[in-house]
C-alpha distance (Angstrom), angle and dihedral (degrees) to the residues before:
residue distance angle dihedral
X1 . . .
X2 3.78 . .
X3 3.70 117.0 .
X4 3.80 90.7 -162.3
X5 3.76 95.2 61.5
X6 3.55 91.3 36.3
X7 3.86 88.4 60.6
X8 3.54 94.2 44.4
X9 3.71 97.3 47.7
X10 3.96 84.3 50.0
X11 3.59 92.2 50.7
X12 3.95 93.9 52.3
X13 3.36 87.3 42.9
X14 3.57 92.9 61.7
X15 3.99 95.4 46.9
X16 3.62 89.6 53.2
X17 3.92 88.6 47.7
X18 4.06 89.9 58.0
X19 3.55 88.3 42.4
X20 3.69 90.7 61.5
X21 3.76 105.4 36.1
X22 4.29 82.3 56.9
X23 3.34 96.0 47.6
X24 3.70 97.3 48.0
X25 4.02 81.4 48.9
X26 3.52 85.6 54.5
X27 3.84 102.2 39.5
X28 3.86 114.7 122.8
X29 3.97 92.4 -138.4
X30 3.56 136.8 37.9
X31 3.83 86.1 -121.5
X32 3.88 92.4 60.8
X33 3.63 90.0 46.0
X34 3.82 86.7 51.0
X35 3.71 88.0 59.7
X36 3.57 98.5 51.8
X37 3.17 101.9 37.1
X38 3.94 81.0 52.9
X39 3.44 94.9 54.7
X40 3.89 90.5 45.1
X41 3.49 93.7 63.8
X42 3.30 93.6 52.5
X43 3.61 90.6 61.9
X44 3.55 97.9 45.0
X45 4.14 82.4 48.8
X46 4.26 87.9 52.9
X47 3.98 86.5 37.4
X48 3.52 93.0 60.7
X49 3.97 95.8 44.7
X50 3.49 94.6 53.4
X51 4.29 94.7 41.3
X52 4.31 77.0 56.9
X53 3.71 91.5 47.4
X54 3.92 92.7 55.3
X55 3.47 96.7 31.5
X56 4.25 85.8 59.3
X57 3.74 84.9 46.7
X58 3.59 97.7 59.4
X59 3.53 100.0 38.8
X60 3.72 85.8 53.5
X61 3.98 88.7 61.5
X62 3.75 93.4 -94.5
X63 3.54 120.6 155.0
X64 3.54 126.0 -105.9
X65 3.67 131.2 -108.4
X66 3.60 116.3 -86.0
X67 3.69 87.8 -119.4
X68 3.56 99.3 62.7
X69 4.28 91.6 42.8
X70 4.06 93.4 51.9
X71 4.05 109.7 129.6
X72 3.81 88.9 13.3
X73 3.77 121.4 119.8
């Protein structure tokens, strides 16, 4: 398991998560909005497995991403 691409897949996943929540806002028919919100909750569903996958990484003494260790000694 790599923490870094763990992190970054999270992170995307939560762009593409905002991206879908607005545009079902924004949808012109509730079947549009269907579809995004659709596909939004199955980011939010992948989201959450891979915040569970890190989350049992670091508790197991894995190290963190290099994201979150940048300007530390």
């Amino acid at each position: 398991m790599d923490p870094n691409e763990v992190i970054a897949t999270m992170r995307s996943q939560v762009t593409a998560l905002a991206e879908s929540v607005s545009a079902a806002i924004e949808a012109g028919s509730v079947q549009r909005a269907a579809r995004h919100y659709e596909r939004a909750d199955t980011l939010r569903a992948a989201l959450v497995d891979e915040f569970v996958t890190l989350d049992e990484w670091l508790t197991n003494g894995g190290f963190l991403p290099t994201a979150w260790t940048n300007g530390r000694p």
